[in-house]
N, C-alpha and C positions, 0 to 999 in steps of 0.2 A: 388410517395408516397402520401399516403391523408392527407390531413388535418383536423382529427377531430375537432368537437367544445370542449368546456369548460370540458363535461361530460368523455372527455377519458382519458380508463387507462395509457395514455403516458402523461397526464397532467402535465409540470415540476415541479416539487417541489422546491422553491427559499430560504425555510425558513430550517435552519440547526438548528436552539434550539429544536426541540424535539428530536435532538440526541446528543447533548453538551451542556456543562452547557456555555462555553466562545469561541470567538473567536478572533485572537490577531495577530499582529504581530511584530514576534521577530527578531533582529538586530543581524547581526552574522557578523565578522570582519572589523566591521567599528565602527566608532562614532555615526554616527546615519544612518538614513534610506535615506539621503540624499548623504552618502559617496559611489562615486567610486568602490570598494571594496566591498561593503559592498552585503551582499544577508541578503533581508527582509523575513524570511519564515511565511509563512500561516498557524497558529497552532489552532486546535480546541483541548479544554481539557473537560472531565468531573472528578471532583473532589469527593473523597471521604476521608475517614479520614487521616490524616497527613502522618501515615506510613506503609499504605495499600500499596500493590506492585501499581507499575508506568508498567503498558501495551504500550507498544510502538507503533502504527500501521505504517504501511511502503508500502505503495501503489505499486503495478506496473507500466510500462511503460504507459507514455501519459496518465493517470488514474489520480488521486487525492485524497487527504484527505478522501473526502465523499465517498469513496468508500466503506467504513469503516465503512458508517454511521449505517446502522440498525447492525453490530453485537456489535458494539459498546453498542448500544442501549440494545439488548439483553444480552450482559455482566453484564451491568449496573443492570441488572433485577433479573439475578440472585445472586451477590455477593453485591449488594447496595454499600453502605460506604466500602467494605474490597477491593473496587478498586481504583486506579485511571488510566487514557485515555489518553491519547497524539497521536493525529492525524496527520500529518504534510503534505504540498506539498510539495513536493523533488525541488530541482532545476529547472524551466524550467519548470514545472509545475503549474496547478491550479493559487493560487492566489500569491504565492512565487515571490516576482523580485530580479533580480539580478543589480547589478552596471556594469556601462558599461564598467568596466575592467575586469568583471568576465563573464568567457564561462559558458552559461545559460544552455548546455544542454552537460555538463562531465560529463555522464552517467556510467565511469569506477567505479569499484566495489570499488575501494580507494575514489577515491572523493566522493563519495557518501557516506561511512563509517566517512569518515571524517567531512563532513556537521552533520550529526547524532553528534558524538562526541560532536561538536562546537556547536549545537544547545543546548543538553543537559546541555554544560557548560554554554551557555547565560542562560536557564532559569535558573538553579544554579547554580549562582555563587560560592555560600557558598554551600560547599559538604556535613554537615551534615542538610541540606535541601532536598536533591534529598533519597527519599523511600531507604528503606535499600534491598529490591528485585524491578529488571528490569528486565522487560519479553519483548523482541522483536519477534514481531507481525509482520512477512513480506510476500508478495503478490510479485511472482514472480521477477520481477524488485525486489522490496523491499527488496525478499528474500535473494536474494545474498548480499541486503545493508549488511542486518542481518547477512547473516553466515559473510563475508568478518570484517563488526566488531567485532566480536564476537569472530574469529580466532587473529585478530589483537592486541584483547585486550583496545579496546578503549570506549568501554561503561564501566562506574562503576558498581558494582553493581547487575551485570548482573547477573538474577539467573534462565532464563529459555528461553529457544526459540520456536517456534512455526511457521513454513515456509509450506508457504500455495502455493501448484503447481508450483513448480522448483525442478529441481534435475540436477545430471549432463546428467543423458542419453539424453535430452533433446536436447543437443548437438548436437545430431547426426541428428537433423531436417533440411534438405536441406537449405541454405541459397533462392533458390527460390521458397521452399514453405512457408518461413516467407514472402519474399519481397511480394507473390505474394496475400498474407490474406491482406496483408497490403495496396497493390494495390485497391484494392474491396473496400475500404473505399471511401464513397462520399468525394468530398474536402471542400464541402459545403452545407449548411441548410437553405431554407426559415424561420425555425422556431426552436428554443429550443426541441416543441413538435416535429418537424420533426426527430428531431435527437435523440433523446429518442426511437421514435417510431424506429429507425430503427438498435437502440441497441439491443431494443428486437428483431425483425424481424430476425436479423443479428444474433442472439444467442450468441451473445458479451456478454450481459447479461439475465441471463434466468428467470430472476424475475424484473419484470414493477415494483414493489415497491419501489425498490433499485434504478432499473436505473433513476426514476424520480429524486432520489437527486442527483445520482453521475455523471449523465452526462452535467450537466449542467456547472459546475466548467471546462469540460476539453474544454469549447467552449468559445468564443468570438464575438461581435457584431463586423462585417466588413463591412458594408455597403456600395453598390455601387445604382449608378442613377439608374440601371436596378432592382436591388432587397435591397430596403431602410431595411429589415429587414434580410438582411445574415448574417450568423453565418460561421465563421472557425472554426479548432482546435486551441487550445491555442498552443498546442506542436506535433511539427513533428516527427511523427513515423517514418519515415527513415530514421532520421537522428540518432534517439534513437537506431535502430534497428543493427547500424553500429558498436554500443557497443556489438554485441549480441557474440561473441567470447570470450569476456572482462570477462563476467561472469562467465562462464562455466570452466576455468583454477583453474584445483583441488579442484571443488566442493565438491566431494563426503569427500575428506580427511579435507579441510575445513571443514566441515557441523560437521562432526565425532570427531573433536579434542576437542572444547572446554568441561570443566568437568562439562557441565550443564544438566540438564535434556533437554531434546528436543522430538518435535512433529513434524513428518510431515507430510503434509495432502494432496495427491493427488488428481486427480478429475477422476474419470471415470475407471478406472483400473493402474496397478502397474507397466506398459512398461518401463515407466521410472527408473525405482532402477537396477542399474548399481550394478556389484559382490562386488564392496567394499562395497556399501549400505545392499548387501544382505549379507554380511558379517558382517559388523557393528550392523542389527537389530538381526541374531542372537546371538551374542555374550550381547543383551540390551542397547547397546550405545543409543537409540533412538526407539521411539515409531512412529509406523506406520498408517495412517488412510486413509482408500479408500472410496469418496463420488460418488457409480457410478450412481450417476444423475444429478450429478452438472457438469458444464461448467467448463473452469478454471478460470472464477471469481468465486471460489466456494464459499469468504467472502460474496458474496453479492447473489449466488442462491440459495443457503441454511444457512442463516444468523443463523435462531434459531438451527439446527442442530449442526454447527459449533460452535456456541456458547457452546451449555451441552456438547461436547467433547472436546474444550477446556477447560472449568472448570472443569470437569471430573479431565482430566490431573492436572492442575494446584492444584487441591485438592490432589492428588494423592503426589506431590513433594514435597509442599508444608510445610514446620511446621508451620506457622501462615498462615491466611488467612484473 
């Protein structure tokens, strides 16, 4: 793989304020950041008026916050002030740590719901603080965070979802042709730029704009005497991947229960909508959207697209905006 100079489109992008106004982190079942127990999560927000809906974004597997970053950006653009943003690294992700009593990477669809919950109660404490409408924003991995709390009842508040390429048919993907996508991943980077570039190359991500901010957060410097400037992943896909049963247990009836408006946005065509799905969208339980040129990071290869059809929606449900 090359190494461009300075001038290429794989150049990483290190700087996250042109797509969040803050970033922060928030202490969740400990006393501080220094407790055992305790998981420090990685929150980026952008803010708009006090009790504009709260968008939740919910990353997928070995992904991060920034993955988020330009739809966010383009949310922001079209609704200004009548939004607000909350970004987060999941567990075992990005820039999130956990204490060394807590398993960094319980990727089951409860614990993950539950972290959401616990985070949302750290940033507010006091409940007539948190937006009177929550809209969760989830990205495969995410998505299932999303239906899973959503069925459970554990986000307040809740008044709309939005689940970006997961369904249950999905299920029926051979567990060796995940292991084997996941095999093809180099284990290692001379450079940020290397691994950017090979996001793109790789069709991981189908927009070099995106993947300059969002793949940088899912890497780490590991340095050996042979290669003083290596890079790992922060988070192991096989191990993530060992969840991938976890999810998929009664998604469609999940996804379907809660009495909220909902979107869900496939990438490429509709294989995936399973008879109850296709059952549920006729009857209007939920609204359907097919991107057939986006990859399944569709948040980040068609960020502006996704953007005017989720406001679209959201305008659509909506009585205040």
């Amino acid at each position: 793989m090359s190494c461009a100079n300075s001038t290429s489109p794989y150049e990483p992008i290190l700087d996250w304020s042109p797509y969040f106004d803050t970033k922060r982190g928030v202490v969740v079942g400990g006393t501080s950041a220094q407790d055992d127990s305790a998981i420090v999560f990685n929150v980026y927000e952008s803010r708009g008026r006090k009790n504009a809906p709260l968008f939740v974004m919910i990353h997928g597997a070995a992904h991060a916050a920034l993955s988020f970053a330009l739809l966010s950006k383009e949310l922001k653009s079209h609704l200004g002030d009548s939004i607000n943003i909350l970004a987060y690294d999941a567990r075992g992700h990005g820039d999130t740590k956990t204490g060394k009593n807590v398993k960094p990477l319980d990727c089951t669809p409860g614990s993950l719901a539950t972290d959401l919950s616990n985070l949302l109660e750290a940033m507010y404490p006091d409940k007539k603080d948190l937006p009177e409408k929550v809209v969760l924003c989830g990205h495969s991995m995410g998505g299932t965070t999303s239906i899973h709390a959503a069925y459970s009842q554990v986000v307040p508040n809740l008044a709309a979802m939005c689940i970006f390429d997961v369904a249950q048919g999905m299920s029926n993907i051979p567990m060796e042709t995940i292991q084997k996508g996941v095999s093809m991943r180099p284990s290692s980077f001379n450079s940020l730029q290397e691994a950017v570039e090979f996001g793109v190359l790789s069709r991981d991500i189908r927009n070099a704009n995106s993947a300059r901010v969002s793949y940088p957060p899912m890497l780490t410097a590991s340095p050996t005497p042979e290669s003083p400037t290596r890079y790992v992943w922060r988070t192991d896909l096989h191990e993530v991947i060992n969840y991938w049963n976890d999810w998929f247990v009664d998604m469609s009836a999940k996804f379907l229960a809660p009495q909220v408006p909902k979107l869900l946005v496939l990438a490429e065509d509709d294989r995936f909508v399973d008879a109850e799905l296709k059952a549920g969208l006729q009857e209007g339980k939920f609204q359907l959207l097919v991107m057939p040129s986006s990859g399944h990071s569709l948040e980040e290869d068609e960020p502006e697209l996704l953007a005017k059809e989720v406001v679209a929606f959201w305008k659509k449900h909506a009585k205040e905006f």
